[in-house]
SEFIZA-3560 file (N, C-alpha, C; in Angstrom, 3 decimals):
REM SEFIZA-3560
<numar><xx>-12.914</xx><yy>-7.903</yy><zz>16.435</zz><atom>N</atom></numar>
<numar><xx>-12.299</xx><yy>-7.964</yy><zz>15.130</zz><atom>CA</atom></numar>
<numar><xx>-12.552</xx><yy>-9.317</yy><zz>14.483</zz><atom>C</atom></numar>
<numar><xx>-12.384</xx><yy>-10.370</yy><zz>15.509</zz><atom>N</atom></numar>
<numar><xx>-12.664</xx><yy>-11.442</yy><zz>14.864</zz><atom>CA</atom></numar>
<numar><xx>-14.175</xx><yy>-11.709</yy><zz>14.122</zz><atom>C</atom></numar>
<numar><xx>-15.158</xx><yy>-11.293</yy><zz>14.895</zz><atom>N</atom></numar>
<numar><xx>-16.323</xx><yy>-11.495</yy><zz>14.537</zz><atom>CA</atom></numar>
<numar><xx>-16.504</xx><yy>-10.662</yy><zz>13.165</zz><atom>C</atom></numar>
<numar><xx>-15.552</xx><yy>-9.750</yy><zz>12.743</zz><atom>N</atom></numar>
<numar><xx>-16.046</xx><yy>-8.358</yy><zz>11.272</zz><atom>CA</atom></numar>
<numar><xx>-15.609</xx><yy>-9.633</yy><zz>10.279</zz><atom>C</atom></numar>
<numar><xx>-13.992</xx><yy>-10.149</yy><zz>10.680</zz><atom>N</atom></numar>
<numar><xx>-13.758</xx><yy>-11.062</yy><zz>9.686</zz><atom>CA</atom></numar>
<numar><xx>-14.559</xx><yy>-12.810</yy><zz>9.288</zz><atom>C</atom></numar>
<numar><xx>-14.995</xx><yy>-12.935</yy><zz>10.045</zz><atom>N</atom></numar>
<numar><xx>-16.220</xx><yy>-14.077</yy><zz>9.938</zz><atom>CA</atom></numar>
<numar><xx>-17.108</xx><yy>-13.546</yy><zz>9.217</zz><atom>C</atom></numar>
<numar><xx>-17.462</xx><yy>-12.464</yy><zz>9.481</zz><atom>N</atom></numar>
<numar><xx>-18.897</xx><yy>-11.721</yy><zz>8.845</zz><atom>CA</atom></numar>
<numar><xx>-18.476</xx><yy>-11.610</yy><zz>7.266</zz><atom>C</atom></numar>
<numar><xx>-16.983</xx><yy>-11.095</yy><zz>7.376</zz><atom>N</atom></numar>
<numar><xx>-17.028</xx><yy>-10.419</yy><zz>5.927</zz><atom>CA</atom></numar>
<numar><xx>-16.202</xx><yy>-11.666</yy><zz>4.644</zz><atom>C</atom></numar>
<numar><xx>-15.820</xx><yy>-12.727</yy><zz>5.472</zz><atom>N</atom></numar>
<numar><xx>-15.660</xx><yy>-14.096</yy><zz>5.009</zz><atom>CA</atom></numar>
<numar><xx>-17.069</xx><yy>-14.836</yy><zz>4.749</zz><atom>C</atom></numar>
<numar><xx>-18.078</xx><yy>-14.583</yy><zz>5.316</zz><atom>N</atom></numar>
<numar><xx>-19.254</xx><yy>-15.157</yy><zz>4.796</zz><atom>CA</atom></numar>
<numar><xx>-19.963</xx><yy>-14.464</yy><zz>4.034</zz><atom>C</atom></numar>
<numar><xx>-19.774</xx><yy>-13.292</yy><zz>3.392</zz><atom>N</atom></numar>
<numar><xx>-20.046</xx><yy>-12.366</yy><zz>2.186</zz><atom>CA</atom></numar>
<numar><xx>-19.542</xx><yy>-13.088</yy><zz>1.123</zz><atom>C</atom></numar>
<numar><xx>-20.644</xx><yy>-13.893</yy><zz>-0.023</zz><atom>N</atom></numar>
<numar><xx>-20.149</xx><yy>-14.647</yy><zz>-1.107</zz><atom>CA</atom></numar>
<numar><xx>-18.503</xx><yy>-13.868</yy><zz>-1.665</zz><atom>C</atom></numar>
<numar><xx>-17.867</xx><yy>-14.374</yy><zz>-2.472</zz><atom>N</atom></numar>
<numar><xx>-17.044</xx><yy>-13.553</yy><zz>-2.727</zz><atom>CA</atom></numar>
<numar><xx>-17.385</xx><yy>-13.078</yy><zz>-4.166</zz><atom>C</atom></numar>
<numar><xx>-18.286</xx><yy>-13.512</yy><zz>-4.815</zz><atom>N</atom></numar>
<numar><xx>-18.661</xx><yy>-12.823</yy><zz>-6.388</zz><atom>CA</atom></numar>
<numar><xx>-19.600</xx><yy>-11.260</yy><zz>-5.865</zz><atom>C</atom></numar>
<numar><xx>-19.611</xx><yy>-11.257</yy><zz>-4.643</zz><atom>N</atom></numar>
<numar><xx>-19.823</xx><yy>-9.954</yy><zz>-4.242</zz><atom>CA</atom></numar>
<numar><xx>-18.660</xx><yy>-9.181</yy><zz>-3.623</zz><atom>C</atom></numar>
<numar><xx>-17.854</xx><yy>-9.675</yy><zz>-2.867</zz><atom>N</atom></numar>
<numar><xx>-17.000</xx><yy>-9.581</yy><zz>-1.491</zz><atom>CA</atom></numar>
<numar><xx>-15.422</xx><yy>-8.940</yy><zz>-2.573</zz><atom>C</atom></numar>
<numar><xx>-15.179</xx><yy>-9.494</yy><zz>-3.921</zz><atom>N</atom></numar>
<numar><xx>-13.794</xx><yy>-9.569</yy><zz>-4.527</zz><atom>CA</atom></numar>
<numar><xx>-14.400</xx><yy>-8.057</yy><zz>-5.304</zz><atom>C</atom></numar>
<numar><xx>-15.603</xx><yy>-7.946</yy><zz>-6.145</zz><atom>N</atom></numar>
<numar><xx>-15.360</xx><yy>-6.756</yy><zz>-6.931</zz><atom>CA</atom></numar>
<numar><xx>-15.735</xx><yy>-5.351</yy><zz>-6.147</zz><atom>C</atom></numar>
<numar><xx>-16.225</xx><yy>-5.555</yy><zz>-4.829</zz><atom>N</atom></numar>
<numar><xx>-15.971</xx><yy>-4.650</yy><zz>-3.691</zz><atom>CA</atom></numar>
<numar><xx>-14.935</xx><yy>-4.246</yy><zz>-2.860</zz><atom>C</atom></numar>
<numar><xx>-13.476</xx><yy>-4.685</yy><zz>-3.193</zz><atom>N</atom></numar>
<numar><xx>-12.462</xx><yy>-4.842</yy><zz>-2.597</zz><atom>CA</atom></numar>
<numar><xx>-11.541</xx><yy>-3.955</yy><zz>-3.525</zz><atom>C</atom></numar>
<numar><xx>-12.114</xx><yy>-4.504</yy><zz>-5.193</zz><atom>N</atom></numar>
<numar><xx>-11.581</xx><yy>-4.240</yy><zz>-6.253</zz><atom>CA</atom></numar>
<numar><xx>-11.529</xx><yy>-2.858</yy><zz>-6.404</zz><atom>C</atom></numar>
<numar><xx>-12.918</xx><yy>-2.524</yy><zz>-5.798</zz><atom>N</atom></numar>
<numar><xx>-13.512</xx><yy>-1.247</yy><zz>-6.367</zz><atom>CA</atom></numar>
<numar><xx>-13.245</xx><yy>-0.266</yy><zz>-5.535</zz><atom>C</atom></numar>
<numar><xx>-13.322</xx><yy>-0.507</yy><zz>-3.854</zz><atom>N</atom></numar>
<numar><xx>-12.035</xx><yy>0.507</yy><zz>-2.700</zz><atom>CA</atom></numar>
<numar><xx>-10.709</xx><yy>0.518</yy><zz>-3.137</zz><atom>C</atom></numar>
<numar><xx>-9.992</xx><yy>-0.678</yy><zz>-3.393</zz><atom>N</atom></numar>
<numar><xx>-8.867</xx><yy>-0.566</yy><zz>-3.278</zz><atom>CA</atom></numar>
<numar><xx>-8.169</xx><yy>0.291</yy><zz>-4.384</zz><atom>C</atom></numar>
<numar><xx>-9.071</xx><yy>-0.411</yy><zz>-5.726</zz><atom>N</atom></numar>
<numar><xx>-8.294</xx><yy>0.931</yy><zz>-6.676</zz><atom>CA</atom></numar>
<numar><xx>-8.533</xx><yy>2.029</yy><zz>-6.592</zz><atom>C</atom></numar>
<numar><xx>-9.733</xx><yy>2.801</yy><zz>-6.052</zz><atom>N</atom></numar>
<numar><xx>-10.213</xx><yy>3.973</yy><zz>-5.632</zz><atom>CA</atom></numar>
<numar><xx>-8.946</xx><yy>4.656</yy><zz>-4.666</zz><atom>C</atom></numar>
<numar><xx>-8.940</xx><yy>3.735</yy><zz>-3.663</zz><atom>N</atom></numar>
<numar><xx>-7.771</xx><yy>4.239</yy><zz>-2.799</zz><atom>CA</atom></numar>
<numar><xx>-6.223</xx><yy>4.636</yy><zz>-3.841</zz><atom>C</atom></numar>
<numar><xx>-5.996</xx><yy>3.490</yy><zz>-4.400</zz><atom>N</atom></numar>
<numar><xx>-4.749</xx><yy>3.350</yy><zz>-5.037</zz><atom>CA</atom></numar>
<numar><xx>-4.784</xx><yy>5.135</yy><zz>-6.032</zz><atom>C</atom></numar>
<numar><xx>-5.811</xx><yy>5.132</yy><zz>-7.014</zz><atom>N</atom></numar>
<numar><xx>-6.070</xx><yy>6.141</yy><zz>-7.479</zz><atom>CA</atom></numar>
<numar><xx>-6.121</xx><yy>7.503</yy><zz>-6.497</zz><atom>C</atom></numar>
<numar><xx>-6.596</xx><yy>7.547</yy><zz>-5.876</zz><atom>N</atom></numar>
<numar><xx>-6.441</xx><yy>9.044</yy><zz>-4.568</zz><atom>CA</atom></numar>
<numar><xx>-4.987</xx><yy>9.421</yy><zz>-4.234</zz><atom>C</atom></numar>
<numar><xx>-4.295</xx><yy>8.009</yy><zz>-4.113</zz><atom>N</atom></numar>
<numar><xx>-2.826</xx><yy>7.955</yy><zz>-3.764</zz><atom>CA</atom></numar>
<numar><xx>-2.250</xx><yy>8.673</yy><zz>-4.733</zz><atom>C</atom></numar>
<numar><xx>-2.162</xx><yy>8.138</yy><zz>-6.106</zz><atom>N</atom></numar>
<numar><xx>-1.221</xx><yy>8.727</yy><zz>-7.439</zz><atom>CA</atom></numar>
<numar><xx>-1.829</xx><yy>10.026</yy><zz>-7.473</zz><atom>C</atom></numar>
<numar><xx>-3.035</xx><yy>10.677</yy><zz>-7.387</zz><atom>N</atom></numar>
<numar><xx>-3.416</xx><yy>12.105</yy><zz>-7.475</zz><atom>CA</atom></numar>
<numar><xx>-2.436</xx><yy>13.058</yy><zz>-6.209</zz><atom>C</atom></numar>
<numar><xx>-2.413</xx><yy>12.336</yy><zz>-5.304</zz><atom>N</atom></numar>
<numar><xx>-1.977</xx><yy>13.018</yy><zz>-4.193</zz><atom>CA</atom></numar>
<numar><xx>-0.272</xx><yy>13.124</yy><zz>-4.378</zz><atom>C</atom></numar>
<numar><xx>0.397</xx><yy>12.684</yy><zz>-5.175</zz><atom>N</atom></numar>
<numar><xx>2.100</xx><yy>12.368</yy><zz>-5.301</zz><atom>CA</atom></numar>
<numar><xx>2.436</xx><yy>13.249</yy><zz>-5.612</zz><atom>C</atom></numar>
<numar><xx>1.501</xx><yy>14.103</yy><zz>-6.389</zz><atom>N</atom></numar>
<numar><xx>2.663</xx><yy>15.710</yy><zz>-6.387</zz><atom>CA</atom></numar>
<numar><xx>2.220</xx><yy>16.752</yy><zz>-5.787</zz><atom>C</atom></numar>
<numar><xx>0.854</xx><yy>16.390</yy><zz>-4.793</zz><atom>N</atom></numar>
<numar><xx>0.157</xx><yy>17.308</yy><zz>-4.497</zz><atom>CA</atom></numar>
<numar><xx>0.711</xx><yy>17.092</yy><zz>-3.196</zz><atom>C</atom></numar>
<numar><xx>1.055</xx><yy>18.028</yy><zz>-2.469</zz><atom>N</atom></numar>
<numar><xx>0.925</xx><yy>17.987</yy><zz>-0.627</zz><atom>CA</atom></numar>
<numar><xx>-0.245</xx><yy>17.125</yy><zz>0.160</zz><atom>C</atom></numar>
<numar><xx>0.337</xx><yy>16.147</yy><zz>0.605</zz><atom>N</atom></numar>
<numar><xx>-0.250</xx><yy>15.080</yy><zz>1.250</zz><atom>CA</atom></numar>
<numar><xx>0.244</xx><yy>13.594</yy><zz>1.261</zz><atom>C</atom></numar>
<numar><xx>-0.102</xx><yy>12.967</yy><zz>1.667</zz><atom>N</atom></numar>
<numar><xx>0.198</xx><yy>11.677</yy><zz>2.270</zz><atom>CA</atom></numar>
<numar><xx>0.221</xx><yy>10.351</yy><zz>0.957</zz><atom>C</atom></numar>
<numar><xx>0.819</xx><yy>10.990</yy><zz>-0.302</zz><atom>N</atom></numar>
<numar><xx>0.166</xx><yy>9.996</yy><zz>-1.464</zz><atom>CA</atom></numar>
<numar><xx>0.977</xx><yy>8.704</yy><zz>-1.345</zz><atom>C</atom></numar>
<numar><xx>1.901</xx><yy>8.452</yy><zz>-1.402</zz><atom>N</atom></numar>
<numar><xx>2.761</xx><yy>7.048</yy><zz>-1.030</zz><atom>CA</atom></numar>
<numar><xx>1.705</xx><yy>6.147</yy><zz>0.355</zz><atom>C</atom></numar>
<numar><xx>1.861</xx><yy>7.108</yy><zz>1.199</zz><atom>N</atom></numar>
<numar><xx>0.841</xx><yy>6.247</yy><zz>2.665</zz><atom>CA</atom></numar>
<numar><xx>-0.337</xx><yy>5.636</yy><zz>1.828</zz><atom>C</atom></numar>
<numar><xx>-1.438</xx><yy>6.832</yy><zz>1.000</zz><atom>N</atom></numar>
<numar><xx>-2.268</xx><yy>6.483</yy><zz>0.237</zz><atom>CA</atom></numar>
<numar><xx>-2.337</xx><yy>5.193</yy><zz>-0.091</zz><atom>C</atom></numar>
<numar><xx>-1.035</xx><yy>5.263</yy><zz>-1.122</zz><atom>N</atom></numar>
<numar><xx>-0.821</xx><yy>4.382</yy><zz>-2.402</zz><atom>CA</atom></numar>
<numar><xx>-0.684</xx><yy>3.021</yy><zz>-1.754</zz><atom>C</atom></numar>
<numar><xx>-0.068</xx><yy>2.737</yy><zz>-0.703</zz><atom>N</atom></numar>
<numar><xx>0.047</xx><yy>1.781</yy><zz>0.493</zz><atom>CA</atom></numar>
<numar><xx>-0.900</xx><yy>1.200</yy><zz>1.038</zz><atom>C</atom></numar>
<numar><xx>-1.546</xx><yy>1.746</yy><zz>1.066</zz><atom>N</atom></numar>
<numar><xx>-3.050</xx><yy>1.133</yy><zz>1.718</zz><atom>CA</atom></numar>
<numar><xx>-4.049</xx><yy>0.695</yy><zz>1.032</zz><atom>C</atom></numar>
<numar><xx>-4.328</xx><yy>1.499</yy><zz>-0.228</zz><atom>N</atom></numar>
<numar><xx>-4.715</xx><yy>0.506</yy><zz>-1.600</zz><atom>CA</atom></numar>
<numar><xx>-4.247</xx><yy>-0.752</yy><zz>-1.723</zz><atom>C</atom></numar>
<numar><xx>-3.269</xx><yy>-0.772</yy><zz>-1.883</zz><atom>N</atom></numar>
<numar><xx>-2.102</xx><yy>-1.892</yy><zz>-2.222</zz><atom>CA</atom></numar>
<numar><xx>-3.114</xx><yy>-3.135</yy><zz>-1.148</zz><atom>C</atom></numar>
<numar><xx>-2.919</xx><yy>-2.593</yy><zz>0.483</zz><atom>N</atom></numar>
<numar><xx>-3.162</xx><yy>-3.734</yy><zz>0.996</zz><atom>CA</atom></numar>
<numar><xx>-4.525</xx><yy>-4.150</yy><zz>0.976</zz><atom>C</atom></numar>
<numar><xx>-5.442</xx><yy>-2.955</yy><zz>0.939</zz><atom>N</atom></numar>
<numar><xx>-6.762</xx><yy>-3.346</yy><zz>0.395</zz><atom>CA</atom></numar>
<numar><xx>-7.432</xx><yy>-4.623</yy><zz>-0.622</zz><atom>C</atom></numar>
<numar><xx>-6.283</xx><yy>-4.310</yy><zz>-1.298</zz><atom>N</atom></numar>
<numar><xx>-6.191</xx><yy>-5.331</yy><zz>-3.003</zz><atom>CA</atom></numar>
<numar><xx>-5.649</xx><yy>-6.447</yy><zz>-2.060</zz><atom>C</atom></numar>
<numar><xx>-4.650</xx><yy>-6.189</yy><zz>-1.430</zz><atom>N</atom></numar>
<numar><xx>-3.892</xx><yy>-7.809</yy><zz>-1.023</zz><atom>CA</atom></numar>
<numar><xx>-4.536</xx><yy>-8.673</yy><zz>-0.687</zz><atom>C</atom></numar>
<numar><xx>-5.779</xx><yy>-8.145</yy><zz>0.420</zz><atom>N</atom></numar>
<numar><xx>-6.784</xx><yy>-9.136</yy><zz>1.104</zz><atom>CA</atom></numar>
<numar><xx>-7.249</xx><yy>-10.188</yy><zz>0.218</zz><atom>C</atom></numar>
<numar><xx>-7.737</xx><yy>-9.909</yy><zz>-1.112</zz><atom>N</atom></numar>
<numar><xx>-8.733</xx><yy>-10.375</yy><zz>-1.965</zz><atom>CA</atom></numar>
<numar><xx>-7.903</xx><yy>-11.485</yy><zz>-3.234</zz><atom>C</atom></numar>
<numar><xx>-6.445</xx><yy>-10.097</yy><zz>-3.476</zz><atom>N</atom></numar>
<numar><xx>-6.124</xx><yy>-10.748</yy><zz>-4.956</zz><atom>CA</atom></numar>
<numar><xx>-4.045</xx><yy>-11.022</yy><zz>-4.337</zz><atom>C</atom></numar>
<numar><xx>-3.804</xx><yy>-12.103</yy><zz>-4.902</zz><atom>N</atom></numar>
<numar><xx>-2.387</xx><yy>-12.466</yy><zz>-5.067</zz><atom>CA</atom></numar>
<numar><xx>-1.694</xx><yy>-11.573</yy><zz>-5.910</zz><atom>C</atom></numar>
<numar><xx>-1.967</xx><yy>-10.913</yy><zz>-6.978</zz><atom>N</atom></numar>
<numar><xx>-0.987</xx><yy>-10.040</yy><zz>-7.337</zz><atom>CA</atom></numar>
<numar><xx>-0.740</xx><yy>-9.044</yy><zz>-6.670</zz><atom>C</atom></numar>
<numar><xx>-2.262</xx><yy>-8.529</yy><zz>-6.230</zz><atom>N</atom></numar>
<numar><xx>-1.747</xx><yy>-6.343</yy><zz>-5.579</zz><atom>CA</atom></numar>
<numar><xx>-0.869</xx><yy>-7.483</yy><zz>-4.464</zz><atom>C</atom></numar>
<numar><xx>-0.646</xx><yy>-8.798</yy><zz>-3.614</zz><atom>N</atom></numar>
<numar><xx>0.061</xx><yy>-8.771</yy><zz>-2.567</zz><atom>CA</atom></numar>
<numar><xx>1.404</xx><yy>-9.007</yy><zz>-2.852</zz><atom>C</atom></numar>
<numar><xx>1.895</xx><yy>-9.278</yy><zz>-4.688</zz><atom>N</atom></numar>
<numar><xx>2.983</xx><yy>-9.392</yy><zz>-4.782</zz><atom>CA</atom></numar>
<numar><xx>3.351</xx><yy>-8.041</yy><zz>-5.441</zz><atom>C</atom></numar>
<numar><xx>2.639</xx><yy>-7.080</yy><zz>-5.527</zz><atom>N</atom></numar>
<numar><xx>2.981</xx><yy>-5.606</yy><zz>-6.408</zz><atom>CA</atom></numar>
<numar><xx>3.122</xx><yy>-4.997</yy><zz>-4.299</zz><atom>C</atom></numar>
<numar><xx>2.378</xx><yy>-5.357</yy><zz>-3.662</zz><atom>N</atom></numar>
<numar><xx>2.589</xx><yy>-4.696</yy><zz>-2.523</zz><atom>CA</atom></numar>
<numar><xx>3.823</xx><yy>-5.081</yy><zz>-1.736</zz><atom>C</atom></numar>
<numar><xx>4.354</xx><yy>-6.311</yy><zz>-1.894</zz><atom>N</atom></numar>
<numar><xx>5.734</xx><yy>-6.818</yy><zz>-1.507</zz><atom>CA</atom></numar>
<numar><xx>6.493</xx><yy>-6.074</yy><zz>-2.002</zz><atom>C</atom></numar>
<numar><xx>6.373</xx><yy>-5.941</yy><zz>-3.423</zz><atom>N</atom></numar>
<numar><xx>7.572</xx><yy>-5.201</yy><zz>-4.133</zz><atom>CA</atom></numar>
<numar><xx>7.616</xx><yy>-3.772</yy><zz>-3.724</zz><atom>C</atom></numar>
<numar><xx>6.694</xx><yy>-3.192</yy><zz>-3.440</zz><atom>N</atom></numar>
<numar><xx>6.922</xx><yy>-1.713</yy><zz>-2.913</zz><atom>CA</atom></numar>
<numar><xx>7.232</xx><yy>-1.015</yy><zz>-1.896</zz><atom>C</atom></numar>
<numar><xx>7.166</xx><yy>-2.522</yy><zz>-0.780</zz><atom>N</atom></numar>
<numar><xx>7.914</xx><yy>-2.470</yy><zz>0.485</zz><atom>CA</atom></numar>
<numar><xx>9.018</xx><yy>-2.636</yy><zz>0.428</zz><atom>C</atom></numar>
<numar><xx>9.528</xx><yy>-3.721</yy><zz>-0.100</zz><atom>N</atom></numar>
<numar><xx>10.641</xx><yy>-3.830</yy><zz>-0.725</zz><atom>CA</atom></numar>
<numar><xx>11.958</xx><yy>-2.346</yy><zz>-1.300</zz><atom>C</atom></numar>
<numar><xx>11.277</xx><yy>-2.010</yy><zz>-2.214</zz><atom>N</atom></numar>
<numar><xx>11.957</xx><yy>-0.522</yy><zz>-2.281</zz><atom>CA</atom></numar>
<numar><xx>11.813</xx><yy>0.303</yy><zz>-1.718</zz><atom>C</atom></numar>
<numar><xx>10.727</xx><yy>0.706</yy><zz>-0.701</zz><atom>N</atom></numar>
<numar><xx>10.551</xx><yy>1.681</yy><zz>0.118</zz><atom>CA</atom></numar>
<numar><xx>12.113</xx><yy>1.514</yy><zz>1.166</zz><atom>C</atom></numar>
<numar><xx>12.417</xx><yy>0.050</yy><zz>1.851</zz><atom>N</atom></numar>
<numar><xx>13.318</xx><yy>-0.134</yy><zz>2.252</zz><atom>CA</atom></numar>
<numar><xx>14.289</xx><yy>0.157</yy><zz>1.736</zz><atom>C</atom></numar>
<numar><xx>14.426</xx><yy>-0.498</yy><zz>0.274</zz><atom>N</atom></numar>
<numar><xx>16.146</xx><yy>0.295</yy><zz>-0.435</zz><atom>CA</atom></numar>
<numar><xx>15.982</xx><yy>1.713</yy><zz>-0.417</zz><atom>C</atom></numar>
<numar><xx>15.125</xx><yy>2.595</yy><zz>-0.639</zz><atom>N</atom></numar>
<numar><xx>15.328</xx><yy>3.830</yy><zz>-0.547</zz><atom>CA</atom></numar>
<numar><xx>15.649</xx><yy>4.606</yy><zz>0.717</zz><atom>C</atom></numar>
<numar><xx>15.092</xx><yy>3.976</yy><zz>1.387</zz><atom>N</atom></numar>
<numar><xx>15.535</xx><yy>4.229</yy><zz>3.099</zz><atom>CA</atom></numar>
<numar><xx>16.800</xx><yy>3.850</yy><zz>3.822</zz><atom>C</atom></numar>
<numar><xx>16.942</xx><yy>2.904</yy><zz>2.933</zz><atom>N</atom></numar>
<numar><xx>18.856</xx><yy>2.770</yy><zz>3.103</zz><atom>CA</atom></numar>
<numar><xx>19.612</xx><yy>3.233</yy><zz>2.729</zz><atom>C</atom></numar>
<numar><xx>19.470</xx><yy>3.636</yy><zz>1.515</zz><atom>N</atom></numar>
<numar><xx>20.281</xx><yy>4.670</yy><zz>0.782</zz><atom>CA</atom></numar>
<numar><xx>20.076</xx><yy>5.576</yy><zz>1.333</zz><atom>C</atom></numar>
<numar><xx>18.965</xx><yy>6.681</yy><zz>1.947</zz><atom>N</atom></numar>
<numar><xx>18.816</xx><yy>7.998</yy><zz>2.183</zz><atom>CA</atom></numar>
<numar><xx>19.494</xx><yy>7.981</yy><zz>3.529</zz><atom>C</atom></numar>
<numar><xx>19.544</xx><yy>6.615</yy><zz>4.491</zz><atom>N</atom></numar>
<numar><xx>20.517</xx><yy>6.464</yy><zz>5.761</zz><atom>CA</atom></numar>
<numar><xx>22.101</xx><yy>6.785</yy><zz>5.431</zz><atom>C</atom></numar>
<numar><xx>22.216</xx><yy>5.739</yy><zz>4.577</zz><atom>N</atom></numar>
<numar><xx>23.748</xx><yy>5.855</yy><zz>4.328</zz><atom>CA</atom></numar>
<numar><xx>23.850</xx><yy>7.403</yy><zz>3.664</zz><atom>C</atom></numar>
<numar><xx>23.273</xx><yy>7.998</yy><zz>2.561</zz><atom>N</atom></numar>
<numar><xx>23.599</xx><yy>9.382</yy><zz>2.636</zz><atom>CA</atom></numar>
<numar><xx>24.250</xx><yy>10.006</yy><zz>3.117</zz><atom>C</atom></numar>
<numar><xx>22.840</xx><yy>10.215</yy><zz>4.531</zz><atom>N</atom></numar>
<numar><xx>22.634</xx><yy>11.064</yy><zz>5.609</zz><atom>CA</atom></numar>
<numar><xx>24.118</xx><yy>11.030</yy><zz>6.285</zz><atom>C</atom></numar>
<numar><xx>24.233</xx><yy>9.741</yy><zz>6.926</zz><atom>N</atom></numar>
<numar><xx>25.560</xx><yy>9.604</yy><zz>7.815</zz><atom>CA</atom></numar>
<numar><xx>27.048</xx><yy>10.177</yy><zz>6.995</zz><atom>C</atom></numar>
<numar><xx>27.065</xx><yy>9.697</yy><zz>5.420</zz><atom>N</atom></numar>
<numar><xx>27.815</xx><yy>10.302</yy><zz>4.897</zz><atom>CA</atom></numar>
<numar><xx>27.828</xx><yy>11.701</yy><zz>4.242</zz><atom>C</atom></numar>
<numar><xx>27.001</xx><yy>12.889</yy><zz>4.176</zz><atom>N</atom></numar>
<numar><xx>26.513</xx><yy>14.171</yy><zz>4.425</zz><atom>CA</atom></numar>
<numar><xx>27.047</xx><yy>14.543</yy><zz>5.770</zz><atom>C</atom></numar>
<numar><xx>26.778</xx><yy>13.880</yy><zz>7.296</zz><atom>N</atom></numar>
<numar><xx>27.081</xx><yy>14.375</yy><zz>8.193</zz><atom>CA</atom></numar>
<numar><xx>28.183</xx><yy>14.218</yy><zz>8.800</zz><atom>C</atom></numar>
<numar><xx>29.244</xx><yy>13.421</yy><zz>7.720</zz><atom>N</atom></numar>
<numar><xx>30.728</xx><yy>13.050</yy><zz>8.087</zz><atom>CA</atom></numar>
<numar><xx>31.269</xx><yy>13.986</yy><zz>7.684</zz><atom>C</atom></numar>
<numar><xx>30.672</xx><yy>14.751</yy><zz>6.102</zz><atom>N</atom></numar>
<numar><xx>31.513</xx><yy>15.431</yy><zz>5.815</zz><atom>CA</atom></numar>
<numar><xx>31.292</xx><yy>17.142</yy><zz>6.369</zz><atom>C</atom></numar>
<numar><xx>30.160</xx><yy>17.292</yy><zz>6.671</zz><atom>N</atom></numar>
<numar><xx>29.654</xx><yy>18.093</yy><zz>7.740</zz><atom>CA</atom></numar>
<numar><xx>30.667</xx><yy>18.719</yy><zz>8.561</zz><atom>C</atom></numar>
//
């Protein structure tokens, strides 16, 4: 692994950034197609995100933020749950 990232750190980056640009929104895009369709579009949308992170400081602060709520939503759907199964 170490040796891919040496390799792909010595790829100028005026080549290396609009190739990153160009998976990651690809990915990001597959993701939002997939959100109402059956399949994995959030995971998708996630992995774009970090694609972009490698290269650019914003997708890593748009990708913070979406971890970020993925967690509040997962807390809330906990606390729910437990309170659904109290009244259960």
């Amino acid at each position: 692994m170490d040796s891919f990232k040496r390799y792909w750190k010595s790829i100028p980056a005026a080549v290396r950034k609009p190739l990153v640009f160009i998976i990651g929104t690809f990915v990001v895009i597959v993701g939002l197609v997939l959100l109402p369709l059956p399949g994995p579009g959030w995971l998708i949308i996630f992995g774009g995100f970090a694609i972009l992170a490698t290269e650019f400081a914003a997708a890593e602060k748009v990708r913070s933020w979406l971890v970020d709520q993925m967690k509040l939503a997962l807390e809330k759907t906990k606390k729910a749950w437990a309170k659904f199964k109290r009244q259960a």
